[in-house]
C-alpha positions as CSV (number, residue, x, y, z in Angstrom):
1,X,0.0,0.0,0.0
2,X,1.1,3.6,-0.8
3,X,2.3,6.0,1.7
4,X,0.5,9.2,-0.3
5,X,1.4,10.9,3.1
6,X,5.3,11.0,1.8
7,X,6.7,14.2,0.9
8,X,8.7,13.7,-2.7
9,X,12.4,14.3,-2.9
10,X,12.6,18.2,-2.9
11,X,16.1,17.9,-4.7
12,X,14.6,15.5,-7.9
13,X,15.2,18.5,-10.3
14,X,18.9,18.8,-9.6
15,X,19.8,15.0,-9.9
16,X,20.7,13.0,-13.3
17,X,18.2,12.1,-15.8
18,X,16.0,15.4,-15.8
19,X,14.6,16.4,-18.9
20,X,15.7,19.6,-20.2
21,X,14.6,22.1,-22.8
22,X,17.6,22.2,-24.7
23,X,17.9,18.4,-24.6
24,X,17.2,16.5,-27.6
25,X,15.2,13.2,-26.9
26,X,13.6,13.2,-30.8
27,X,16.2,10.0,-31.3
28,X,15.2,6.8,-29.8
29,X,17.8,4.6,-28.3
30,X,18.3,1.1,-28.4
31,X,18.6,0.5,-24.5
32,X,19.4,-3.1,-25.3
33,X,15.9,-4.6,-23.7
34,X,14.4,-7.9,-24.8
35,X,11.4,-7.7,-26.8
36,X,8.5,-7.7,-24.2
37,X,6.5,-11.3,-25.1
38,X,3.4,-9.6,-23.5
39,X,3.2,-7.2,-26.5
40,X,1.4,-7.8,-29.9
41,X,4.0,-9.6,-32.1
42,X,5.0,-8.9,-35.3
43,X,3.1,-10.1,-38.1
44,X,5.7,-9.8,-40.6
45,X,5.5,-6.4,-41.6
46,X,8.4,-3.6,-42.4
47,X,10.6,-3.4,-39.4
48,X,9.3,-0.1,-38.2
49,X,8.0,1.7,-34.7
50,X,4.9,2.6,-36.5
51,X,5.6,6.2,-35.8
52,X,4.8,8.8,-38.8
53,X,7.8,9.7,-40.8
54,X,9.2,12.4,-42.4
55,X,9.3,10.4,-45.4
56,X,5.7,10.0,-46.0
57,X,4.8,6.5,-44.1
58,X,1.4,5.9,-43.4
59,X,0.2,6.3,-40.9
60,X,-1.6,3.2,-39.8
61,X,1.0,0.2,-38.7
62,X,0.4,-3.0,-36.9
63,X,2.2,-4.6,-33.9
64,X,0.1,-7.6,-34.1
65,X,-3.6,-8.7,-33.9
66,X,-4.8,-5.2,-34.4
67,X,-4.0,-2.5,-36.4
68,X,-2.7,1.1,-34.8
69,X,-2.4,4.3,-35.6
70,X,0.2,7.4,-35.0
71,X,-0.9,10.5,-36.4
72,X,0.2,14.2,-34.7
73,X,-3.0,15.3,-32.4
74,X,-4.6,11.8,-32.8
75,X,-5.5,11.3,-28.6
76,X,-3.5,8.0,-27.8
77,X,-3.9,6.0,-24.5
78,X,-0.6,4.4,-23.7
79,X,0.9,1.6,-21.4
80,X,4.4,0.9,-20.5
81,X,5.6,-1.4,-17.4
82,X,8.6,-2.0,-15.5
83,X,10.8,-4.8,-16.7
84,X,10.6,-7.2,-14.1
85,X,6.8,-6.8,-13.4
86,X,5.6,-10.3,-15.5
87,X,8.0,-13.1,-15.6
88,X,8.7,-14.7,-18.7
89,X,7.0,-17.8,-17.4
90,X,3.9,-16.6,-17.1
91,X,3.7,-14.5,-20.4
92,X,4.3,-18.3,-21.9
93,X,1.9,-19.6,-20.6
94,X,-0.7,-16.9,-21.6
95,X,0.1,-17.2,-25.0
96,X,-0.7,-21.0,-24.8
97,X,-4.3,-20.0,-23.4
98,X,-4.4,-17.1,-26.3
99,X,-4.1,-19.9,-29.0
100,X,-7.7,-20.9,-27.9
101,X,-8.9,-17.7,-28.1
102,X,-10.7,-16.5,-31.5
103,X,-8.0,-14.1,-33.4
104,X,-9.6,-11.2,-33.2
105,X,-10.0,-11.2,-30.2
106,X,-6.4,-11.8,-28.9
107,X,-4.8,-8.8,-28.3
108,X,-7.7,-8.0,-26.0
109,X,-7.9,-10.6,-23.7
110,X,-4.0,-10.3,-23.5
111,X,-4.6,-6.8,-22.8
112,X,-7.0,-8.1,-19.8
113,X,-4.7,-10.8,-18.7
114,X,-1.5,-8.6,-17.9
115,X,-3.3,-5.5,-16.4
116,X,-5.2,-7.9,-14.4
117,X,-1.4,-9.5,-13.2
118,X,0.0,-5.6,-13.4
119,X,-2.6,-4.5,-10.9
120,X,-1.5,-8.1,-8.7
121,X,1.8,-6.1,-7.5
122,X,4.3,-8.5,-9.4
123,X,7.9,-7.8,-9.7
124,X,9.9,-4.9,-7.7
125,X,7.3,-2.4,-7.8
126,X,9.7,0.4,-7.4
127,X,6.9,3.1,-8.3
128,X,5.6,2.2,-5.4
129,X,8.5,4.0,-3.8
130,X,7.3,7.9,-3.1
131,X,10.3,10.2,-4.8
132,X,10.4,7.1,-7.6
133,X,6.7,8.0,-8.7
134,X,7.2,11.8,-8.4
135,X,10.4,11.5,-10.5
136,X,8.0,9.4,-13.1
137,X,5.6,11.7,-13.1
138,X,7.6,14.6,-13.5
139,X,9.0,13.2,-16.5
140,X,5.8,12.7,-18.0
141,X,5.1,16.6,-17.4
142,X,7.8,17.9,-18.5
143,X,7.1,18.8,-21.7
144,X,3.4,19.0,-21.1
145,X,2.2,22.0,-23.6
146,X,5.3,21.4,-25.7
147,X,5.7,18.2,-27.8
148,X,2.6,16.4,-26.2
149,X,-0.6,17.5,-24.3
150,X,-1.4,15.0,-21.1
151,X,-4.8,14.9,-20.5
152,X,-4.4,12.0,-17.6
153,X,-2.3,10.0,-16.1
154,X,-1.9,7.4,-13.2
155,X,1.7,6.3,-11.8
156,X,1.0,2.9,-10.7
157,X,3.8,0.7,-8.8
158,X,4.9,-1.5,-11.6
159,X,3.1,0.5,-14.8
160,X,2.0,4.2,-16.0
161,X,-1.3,4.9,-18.0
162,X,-0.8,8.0,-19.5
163,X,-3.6,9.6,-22.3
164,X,-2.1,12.2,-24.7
165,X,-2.5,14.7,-27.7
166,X,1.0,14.3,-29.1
167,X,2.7,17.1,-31.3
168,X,5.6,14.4,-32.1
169,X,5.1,10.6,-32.8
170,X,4.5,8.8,-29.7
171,X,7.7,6.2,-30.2
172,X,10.1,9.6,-29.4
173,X,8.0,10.4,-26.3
174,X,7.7,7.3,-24.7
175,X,11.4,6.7,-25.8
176,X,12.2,10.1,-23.7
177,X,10.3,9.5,-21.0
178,X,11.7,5.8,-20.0
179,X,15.3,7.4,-20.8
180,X,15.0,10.1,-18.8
181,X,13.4,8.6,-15.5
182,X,15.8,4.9,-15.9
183,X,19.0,6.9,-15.4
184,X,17.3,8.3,-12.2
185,X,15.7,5.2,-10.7
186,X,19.4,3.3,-11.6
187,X,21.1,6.0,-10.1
188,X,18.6,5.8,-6.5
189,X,18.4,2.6,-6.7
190,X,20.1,1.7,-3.6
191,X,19.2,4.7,-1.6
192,X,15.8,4.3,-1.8
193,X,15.5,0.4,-2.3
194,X,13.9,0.4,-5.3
195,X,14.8,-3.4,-5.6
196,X,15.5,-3.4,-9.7
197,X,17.2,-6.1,-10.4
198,X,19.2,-5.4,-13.8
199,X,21.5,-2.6,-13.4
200,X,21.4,-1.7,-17.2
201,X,17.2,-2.2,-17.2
202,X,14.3,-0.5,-15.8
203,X,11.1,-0.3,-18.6
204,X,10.3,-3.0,-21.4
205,X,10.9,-2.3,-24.4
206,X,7.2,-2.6,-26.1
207,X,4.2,-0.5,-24.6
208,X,0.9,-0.6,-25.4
209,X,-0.6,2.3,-27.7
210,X,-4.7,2.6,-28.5
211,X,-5.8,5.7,-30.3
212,X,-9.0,7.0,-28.7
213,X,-12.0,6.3,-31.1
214,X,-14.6,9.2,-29.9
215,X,-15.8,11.2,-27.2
216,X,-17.1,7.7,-25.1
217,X,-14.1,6.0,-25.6
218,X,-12.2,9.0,-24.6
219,X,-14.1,9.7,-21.1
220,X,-14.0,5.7,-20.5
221,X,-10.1,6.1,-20.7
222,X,-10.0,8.6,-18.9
223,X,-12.0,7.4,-16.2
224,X,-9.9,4.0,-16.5
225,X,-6.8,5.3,-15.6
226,X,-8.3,7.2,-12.8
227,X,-9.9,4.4,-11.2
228,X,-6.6,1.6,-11.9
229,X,-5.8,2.0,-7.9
230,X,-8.8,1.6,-6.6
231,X,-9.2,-1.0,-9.1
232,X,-5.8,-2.8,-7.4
233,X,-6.6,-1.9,-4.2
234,X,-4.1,0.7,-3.1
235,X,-6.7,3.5,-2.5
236,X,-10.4,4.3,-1.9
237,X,-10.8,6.8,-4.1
238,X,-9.6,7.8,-7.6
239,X,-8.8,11.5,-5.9
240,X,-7.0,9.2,-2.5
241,X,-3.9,8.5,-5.4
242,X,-1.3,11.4,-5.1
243,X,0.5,10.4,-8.5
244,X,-2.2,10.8,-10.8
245,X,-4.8,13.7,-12.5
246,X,-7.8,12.3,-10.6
247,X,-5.4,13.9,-7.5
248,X,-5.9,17.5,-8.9
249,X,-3.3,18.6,-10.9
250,X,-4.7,17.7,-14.4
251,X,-6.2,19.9,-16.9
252,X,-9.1,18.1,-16.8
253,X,-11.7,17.2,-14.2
254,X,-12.2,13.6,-13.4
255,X,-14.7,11.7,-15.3
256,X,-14.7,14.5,-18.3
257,X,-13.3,14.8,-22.3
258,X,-11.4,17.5,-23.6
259,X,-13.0,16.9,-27.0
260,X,-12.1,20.1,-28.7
261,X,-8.5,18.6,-28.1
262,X,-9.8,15.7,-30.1
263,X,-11.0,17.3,-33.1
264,X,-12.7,15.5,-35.4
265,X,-9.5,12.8,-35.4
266,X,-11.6,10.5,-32.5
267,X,-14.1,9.9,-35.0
268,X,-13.0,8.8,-38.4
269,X,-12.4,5.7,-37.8
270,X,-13.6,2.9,-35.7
């Protein structure tokens, strides 16, 4: 259970791994990571991250089962864990169970499977850790207003939901967010007993990315990110959770769309 009476580490902003202005995170880094088996798999297609190029791509890509999309100031609702929070064991075994399961619907009951064993607490949890979660969601807020628009988020303590407009393709966010905050985990590791195991790894690889469809999908996001730790258990109330935007700080009220940030984007397509 979460101490939300912790005060966060008041010197977080002079320590390694802080986003800056000037700094250029545009360039994603292979961090050396296995692929995540919990993610959709490729299905043969063009090695690519499925983020809009400069060249022209299109952009609609597939991970797997079900096709995605990345397209500037399309809203995305996007998932990306710690490392060691599913062993490799049991990620087998789900996709076992999987093969039983009609196609289409695959990459949604895997979907269900590992937030359902995220929510269970496995692996270090070092989000769980005050300052850790702060540091996190700091990063995510950094460039709030600049190369992406959060609209909410939830720091949970082996995962982050986060819901965004993005002004850059989504791959060089996420990419700057988990390379920003793993040099400053790794480095208070020990201090703060994070517990993460690999020295050179914090975050998976793979995330999970779904573009938000229309105004309902968009407040039922929203209100599932807000409600993930009362959903696991850690608090009473979606508000009770100090690293999230049900706590207060977000730019939009619990429960409620921002749909002129959508556009018209959340509706053309299905």
């Amino acid at each position: 259970m979460n101490d939300g009476s912790l005060t966060p580490h008041s010197h977080a902003d002079e320590d390694v791994g802080v986003p800056r202005a000037d700094e250029d995170v545009d360039a994603p880094k292979d961090d050396g990571a296995p692929k995540d088996d919990g993610a959709p798999k490729d299905d043969g297609a063009p090695k690519d991250d499925g983020a809009p190029k400069d060249d022209g791509a299109p952009e609609w890509y597939s991970r797997g089962y079900l096709p995605h999309r990345d397209r500037l100031h399309l809203l995305q609702s996007i998932t990306f864990r710690l490392a060691d929070s599913l062993p490799q064991s049991t990620l087998r075994q789900l996709e076992q169970k999987l093969l039983l399961v009609p196609e289409i619907r695959r990459d949604i009951e895997k979907r269900k499977s590992i937030e359902q064993w995220l929510d269970a607490g496995m692996g270090c949890c070092a989000l769980r850790q005050p300052e850790a979660a702060a540091y996190v969601q700091q990063s995510l807020l950094h460039f709030d207003g600049d190369r992406y628009r959060v609209l909410a988020w939830v720091i949970m303590p082996n995962h982050v939901h986060v819901l965004i407009d993005p002004a850059e393709p989504i791959s060089k966010t996420i990419q700057g967010w988990k390379s920003f905050s793993s040099r400053w985990l790794l480095a208070h590791n020990e201090r703060l007993g994070l517990g993460i195991p690999d020295p050179h790894l914090v975050w998976m690889r793979e995330y999970w990315d779904r573009f938000i469809r229309d105004g309902d999908h968009l407040r039922a996001t929203i209100d599932y990110i807000h409600r993930n730790p009362v959903k696991a258990g850690l608090c009473r109330e979606p508000a009770d959770w100090p690293w999230s935007s049900a706590a207060g700080s977000a730019d939009v009220p619990v429960g409620t769309a921002n749909e002129k940030a959508n556009g018209k984007s959340g509706n053309e397509s299905s």
